[in-house]
N, C-alpha and C positions, 0 to 999 in steps of 0.2 A: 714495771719494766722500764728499760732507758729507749729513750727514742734521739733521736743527734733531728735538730730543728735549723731552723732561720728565720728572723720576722723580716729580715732585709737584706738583698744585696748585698755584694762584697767580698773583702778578703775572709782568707780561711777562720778569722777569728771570729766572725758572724757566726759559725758553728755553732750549735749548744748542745748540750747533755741534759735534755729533762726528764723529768717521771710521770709514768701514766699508767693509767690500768692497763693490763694486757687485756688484747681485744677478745672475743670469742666469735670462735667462727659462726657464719648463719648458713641460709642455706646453697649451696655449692660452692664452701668455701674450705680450707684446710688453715690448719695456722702452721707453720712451722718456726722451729725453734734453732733460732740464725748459728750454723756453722762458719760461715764465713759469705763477706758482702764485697761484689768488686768494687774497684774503686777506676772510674773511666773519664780522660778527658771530656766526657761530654757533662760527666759530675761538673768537672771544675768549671767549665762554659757553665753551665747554669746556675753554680752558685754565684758567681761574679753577676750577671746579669747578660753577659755576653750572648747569651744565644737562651732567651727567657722563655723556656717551654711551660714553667711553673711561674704563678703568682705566690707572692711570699704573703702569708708563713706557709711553709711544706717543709718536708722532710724528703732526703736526696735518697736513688739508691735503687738499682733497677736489678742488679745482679742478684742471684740468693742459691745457696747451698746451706740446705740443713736436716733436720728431722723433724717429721710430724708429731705434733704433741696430740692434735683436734682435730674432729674434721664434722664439719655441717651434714646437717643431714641431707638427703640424696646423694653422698657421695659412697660410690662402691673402688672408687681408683686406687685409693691409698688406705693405711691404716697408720696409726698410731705406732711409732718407732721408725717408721718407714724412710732413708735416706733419699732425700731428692733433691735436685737442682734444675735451674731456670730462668729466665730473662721474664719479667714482670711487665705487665700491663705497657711496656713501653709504648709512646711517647708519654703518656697518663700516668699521674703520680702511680708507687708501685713502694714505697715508703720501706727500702731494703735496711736502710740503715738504723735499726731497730733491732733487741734482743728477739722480740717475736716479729713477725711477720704476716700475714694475708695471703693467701694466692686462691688462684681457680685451678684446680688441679688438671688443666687446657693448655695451663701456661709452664707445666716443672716436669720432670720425668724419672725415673726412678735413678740416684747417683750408681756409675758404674764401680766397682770396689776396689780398680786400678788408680782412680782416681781418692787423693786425699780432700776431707773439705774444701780445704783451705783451694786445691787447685780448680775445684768442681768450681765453688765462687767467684773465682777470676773467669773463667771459662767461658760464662752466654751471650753478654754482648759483646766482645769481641770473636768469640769463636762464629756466633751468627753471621758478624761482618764480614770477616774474612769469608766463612761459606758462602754467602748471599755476592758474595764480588765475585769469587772467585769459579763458583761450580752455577748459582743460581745467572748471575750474568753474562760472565766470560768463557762457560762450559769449556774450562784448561781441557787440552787434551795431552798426550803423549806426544813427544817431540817438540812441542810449543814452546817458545821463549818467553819467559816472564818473569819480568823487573816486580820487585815488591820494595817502594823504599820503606823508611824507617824500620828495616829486617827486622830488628829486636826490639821491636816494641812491643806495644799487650795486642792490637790486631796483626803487627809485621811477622812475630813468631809463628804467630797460626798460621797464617795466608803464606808462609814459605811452604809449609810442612801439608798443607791441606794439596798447594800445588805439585811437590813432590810426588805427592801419596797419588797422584794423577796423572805422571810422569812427564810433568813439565822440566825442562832446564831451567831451573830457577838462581835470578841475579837478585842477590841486595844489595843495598846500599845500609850502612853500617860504619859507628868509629872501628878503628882497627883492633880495641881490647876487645870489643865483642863478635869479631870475623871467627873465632872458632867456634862457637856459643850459635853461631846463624851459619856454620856450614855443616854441624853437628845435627842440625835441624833438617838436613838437607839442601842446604844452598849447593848450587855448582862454581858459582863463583860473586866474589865479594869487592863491591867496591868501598874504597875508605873515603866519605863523604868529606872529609876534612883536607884531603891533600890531593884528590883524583876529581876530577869532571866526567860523573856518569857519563855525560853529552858523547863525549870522546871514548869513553871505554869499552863501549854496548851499542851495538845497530840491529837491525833486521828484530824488531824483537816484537813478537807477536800482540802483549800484552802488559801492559805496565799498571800499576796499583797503586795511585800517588798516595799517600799518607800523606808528604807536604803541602800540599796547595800553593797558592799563591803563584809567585813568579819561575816557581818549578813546575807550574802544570804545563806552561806551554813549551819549554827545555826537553820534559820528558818527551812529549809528543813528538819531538824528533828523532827519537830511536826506534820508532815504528816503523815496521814496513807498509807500506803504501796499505789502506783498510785495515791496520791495526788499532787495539783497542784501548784507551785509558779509564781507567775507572777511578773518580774521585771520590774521595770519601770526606773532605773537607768542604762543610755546604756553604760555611760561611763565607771561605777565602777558596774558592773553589779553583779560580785560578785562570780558568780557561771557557769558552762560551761552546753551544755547540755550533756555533757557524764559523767561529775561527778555525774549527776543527775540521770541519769539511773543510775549508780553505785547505789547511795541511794536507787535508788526503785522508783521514784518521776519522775513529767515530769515537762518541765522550758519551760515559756513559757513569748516574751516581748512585753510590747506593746507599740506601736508606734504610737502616737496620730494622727488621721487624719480629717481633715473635713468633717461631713455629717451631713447634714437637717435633714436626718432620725432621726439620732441619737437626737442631738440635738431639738426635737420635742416631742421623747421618756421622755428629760428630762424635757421639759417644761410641758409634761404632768402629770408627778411627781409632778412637782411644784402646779399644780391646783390643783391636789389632795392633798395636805397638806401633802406630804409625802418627800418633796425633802426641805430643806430650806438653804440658800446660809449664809455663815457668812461672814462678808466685817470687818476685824483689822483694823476699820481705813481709809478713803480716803485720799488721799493725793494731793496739788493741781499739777497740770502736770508739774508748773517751777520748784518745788519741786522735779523732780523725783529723784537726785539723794540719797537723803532720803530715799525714797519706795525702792531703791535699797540695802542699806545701811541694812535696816531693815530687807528685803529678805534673805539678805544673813548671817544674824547673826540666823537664825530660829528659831526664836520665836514664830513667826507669829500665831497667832490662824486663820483656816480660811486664808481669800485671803486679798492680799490688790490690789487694786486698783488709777489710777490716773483718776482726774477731771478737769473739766478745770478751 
């Protein structure tokens, strides 16, 4: 089978495409047979060396949606044919970007049949994120104000539509081609990052979701109202302290994506109910990756991209 490696650091060309046996499952393990692998900013942070959760060589790839081909013994969850998806071992290698795959059948859940592969595998860690910011931290309620920037991105999409679907008034921040695409989502109202200063356009707002960090963490923080909440999601440029935060009046709070069934169950159940819908920019094929890396890191991306085999 093909596995996409690195022995080093660096740009996307570090990639590679080797050959190896396909593994076999042992015991509490399934293999599955990769339908489609996301592809997430925090791929690109780590293949660069920027934020080194792995020692090189390893193989990138935490996302997975596919089909059970094996499964080890003690396992009674899945069978053989069985469509599933899942966020992997995260932080711990999780080696998605592979024809086959590995998992604990602890970590994937049966694919819902609303959903396409290809959308299933964009879906876990960014859908996680956004749930875990959104319902696990900031328990949105109805009536709440809540800023999500980077609206159309692979977690901004989710985190608008999760907050909806919990009847937040939800504001992004988005370029102006993609303001239909993020109020189709359910946004209430759209600011165009490029010509508009959120600062000025949006106050009283319960809840904000930085996606940028940096020197927007402490900008956003001013359109909260007095005990309102920021949730970063940028650990490295996070932007903002939590003492500055009290200073403002405000509470900072980050979240740190983790695997859970629950969760992820929460969102598939979203999904049946026509209230969660996943955007895929694009599959890309898996020899192809370092294209999908290429494209990741220039952020453009509407939505997630994803590799295929």
């Amino acid at each position: 089978m093909r596995i996409i490696t690195q022995s080093t650091y660096g740009e996307p060309s570090v990639l590679d495409v080797a050959e190896v046996e396909r593994p076999v499952p042992s015991y509490g393990q399934i293999l599955i047979e990769l339908g489609a692998a996301g592809v997430n900013p925090v791929d690109v942070a780590v293949r660069a060396g920027w934020f080194p959760l792995l020692e090189p060589p390893f193989t990138l790839g935490w996302d997975v949606a596919g089909t059970v081909v094996a499964v080890g013994t003690g396992i009674s969850e899945f069978a053989p044919r069985d469509e599933v998806f899942g966020l992997l071992a995260f932080p711990d290698p999780a080696n998605a970007y592979a024809d086959y795959v590995l998992a604990s059948p602890n970590e994937v859940i049966a694919k819902p049949t609303e959903l396409t592969m290809e959308e299933a595998g964009a879906l876990p860690l960014a859908g996680l994120t956004a749930w875990q910011a959104m319902v696990g931290i900031a328990d949105v309620s109805a009536g709440q104000r809540v800023l999500v920037h980077r609206a159309a991105g692979g977690v901004g999409h989710l985190a608008v539509q999760i907050a909806a679907a919990h009847g937040a008034h939800v504001i992004g921040t988005a370029s102006a081609g993609k303001h239909e695409f993020v109020r189709s989502l359910g946004a209430a109202q759209l600011i165009d990052h490029a010509t508009a200063d959120y600062a000025e356009e949006t106050s009283d707002v319960d809840v904000v979701f930085d996606l940028l960090g940096g020197e927007h963490a402490e900008r956003s923080a001013t359109v909260l109202k007095p005990g309102g909440l920021i949730i970063g999601a940028i650990g490295s440029n996070l932007g903002l302290t939590p003492e500055r935060a009290t200073e403002l009046g405000v509470r900072l709070e980050v979240v740190s994506v983790r695997p859970s069934v629950n969760d992820l169950t929460e969102l598939a159940a979203l999904v049946r109910a026509g209230r969660l819908r996943v955007h895929v920019d694009g599959p890309v094929p898996l020899a192809d990756v370092a294209k999908a890396h290429e494209l990741s890191a220039a952020g453009h991306v509407t939505g997630k991209l994803v590799l295929v085999p």
